[in-house]
C-alpha positions in Angstrom: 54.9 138.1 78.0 54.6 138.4 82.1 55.8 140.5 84.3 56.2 140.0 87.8 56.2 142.3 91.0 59.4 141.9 93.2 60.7 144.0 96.3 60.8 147.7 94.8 60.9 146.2 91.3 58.7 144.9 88.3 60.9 141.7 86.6 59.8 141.1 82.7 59.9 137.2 82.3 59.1 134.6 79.5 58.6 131.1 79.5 59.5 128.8 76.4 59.5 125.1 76.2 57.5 122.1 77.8 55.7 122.8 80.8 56.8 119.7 82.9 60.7 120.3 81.6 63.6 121.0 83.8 63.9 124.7 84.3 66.8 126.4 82.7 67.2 130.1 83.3 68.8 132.3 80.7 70.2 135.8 82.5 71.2 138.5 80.0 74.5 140.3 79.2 74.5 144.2 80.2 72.7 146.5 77.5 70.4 143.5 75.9 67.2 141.4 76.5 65.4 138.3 76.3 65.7 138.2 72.1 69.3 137.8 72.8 68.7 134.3 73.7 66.5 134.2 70.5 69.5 131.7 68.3 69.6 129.5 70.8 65.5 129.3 72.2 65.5 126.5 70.0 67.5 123.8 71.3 67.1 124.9 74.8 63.4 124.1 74.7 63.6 121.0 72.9 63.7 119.5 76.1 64.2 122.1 79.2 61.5 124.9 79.9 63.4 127.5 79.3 62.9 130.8 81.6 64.3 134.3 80.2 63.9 137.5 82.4 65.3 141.3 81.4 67.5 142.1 84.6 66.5 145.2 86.5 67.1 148.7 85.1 67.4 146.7 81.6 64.8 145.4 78.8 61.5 145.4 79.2 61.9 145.4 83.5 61.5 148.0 85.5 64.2 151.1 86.3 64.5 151.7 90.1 66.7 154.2 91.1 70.6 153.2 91.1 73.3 152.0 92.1 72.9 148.5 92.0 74.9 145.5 93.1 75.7 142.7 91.9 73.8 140.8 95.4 70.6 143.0 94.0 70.4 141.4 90.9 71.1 137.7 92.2 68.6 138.3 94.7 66.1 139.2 92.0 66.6 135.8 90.4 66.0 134.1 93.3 63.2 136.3 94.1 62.0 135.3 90.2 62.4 132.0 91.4 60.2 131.8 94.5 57.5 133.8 93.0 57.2 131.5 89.8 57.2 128.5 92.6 60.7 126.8 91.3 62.5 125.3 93.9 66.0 124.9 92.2 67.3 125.5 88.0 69.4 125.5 86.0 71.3 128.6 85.3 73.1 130.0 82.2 74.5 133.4 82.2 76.5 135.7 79.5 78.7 138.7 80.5 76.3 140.6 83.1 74.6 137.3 83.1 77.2 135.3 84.0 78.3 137.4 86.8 75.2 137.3 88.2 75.6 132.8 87.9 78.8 133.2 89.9 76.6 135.1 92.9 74.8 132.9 92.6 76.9 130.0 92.7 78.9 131.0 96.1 75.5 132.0 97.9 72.5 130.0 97.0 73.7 126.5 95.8 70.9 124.8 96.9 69.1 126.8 94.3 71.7 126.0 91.3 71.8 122.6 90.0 74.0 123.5 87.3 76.0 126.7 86.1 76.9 128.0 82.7 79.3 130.9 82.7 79.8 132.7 79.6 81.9 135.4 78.4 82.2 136.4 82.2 84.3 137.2 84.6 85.2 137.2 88.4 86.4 141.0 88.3 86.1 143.3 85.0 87.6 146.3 84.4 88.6 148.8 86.7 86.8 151.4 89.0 87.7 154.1 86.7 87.2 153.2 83.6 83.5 151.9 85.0 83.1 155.1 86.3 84.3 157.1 82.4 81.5 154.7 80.8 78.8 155.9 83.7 79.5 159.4 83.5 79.4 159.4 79.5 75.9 157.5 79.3 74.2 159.5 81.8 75.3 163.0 79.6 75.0 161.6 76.2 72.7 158.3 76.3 73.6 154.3 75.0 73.2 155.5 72.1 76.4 157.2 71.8 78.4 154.3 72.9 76.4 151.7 71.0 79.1 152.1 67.8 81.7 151.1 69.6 80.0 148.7 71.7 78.6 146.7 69.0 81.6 146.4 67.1 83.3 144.5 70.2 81.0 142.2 70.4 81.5 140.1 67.3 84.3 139.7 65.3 84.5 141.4 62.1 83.5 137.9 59.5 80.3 138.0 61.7 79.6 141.7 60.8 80.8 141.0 57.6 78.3 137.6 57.3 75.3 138.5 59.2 74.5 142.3 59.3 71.0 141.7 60.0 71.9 140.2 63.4 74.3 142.7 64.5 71.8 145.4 63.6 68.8 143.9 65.9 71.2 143.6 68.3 72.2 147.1 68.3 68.9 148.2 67.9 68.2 146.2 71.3 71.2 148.1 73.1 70.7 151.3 71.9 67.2 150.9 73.4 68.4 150.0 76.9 67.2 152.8 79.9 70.0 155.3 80.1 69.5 155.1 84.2 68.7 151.2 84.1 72.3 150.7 82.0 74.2 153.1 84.2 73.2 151.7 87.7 73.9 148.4 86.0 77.5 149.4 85.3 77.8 149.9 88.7 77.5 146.6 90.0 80.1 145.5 87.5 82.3 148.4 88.9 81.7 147.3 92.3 82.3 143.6 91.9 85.3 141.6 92.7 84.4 137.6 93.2 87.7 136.1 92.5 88.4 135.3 96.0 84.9 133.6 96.6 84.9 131.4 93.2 86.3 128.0 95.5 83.0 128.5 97.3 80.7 127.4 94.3 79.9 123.8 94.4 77.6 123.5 91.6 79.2 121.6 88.4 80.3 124.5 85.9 80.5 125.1 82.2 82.8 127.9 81.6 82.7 128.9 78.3 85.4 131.7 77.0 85.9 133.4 73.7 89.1 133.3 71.1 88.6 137.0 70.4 86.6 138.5 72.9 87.9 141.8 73.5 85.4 142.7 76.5 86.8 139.3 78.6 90.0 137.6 78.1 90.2 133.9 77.4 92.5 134.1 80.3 89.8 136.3 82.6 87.3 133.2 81.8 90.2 130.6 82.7 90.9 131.8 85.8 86.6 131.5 86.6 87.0 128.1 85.5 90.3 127.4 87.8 89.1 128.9 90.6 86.2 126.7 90.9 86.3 123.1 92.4 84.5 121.3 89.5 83.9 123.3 86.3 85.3 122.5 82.5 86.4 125.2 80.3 85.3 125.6 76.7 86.7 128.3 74.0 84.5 129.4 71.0 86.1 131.0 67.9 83.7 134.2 68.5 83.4 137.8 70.2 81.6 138.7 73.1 78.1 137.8 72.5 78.9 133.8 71.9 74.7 132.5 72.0 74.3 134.9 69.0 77.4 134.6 66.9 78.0 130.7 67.4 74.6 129.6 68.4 74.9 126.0 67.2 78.2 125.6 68.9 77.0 127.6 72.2 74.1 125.0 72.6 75.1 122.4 71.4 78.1 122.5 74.3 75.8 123.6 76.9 73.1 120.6 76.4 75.6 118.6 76.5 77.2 119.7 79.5 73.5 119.9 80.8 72.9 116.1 80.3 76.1 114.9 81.3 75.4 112.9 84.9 72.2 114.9 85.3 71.2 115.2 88.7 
């Protein structure tokens, strides 16, 4: 797998899929990696050449010196983008991911065809308790938080049904930089899009979760209001939708994909 050389930062990328396919990026939720796509690779690339990248500070990228912001990691894409020589994608984001679709979305449309925002939000959190969750990793590591972490990320019949899954996914958290996921916190801390989601232009796919304790149904359905032409679907999951729901996550996103392609 590539990497690529970016302002100040080294971006780990992969390419799935036929070569002459639509591109369809894949952005990453905070604390994971390109195998958290893995359940879903193989729909994607049935037809769209699928590109997955670790975000900065995260994966398999680079860790330059934090804080980020939320603009840094957009930029990247783009960035990603101009280096691999694609002019415009497809995006589909989760969590982190996600937010990073909404930058997107308000300040490079002309690079978006379509969006997917998943288990995301316009503002998460507050400034505190971003600020608890810093201050805890950078004394005691990811691996101390990765416990509880994990356990809000899928409901307990997934735990229950596949524990092989959760535990590759925890592996792949508890693995995450300890400075990559903390400056990476930061830009969630520091983010508040709300007031900029009637901006985006690109059709949406807002895609929320029953029992998501990390972001509210309602958090996703005010994304989905907010913009001038998105749809809104719910999946009976936790936070981490593309792995506990694969079938259903992309199976709803091709067909949103497909529908009055551009």
């Amino acid at each position: 797998m590539p990497d690529v050389d970016l302002d100040q930062v080294r971006i780990h990328y992969q390419f799935d899929g036929p070569a002459n396919g639509p591109v369809l990026v894949l952005s990453n939720s905070l604390g994971t990696g390109l195998p958290m796509w893995d359940r879903v690779l193989p729909a994607f690339t049935q037809q769209y050449r699928v590109l997955r990248y670790d975000t900065r500070g995260q994966g398999a990228s680079s860790v330059p010196p934090g804080p980020y912001t939320l603009e840094v990691l957009a930029q990247d894409v783009l960035s990603l983008l101009s280096t691999l020589g694609i002019e415009h994608c497809f995006f589909c984001g989760l969590s982190l991911g996600g937010m990073t679709g909404i930058w997107l979305g308000i300040h490079a449309q002309d690079r978006v065809r379509k969006l997917v925002l998943a288990n995301t939000a316009a503002r998460i959190g507050t400034v505190s308790g971003w600020n608890d969750r810093i201050r805890q990793v950078e004394q005691e590591g990811v691996e101390a938080l990765a416990d509880n972490i994990i356990e809000r990320w899928f409901t307990p019949a997934f735990h229950q049904s596949s524990p092989g899954e959760v535990q590759a996914t925890r592996a792949m958290l508890a693995a995450s930089p300890t400075q990559g996921y903390a400056a990476c916190c930061a830009a969630i801390r520091d983010m508040d899009l709300t007031s900029d989601l009637h901006l985006i232009r690109s059709p949406s796919l807002v895609i929320g979760a029953e029992f998501d304790p990390v972001i509210s149904s309602a958090e996703s359905r005010i994304v989905q209001q907010g913009i001038t032409e998105a749809t809104y679907l719910e999946l009976p999951t936790a936070h981490l939708s593309a792995i506990e729901r694969p079938e259903e996550f992309s199976r709803a996103v091709l067909s949103f994909l497909q529908s009055q392609e551009l």
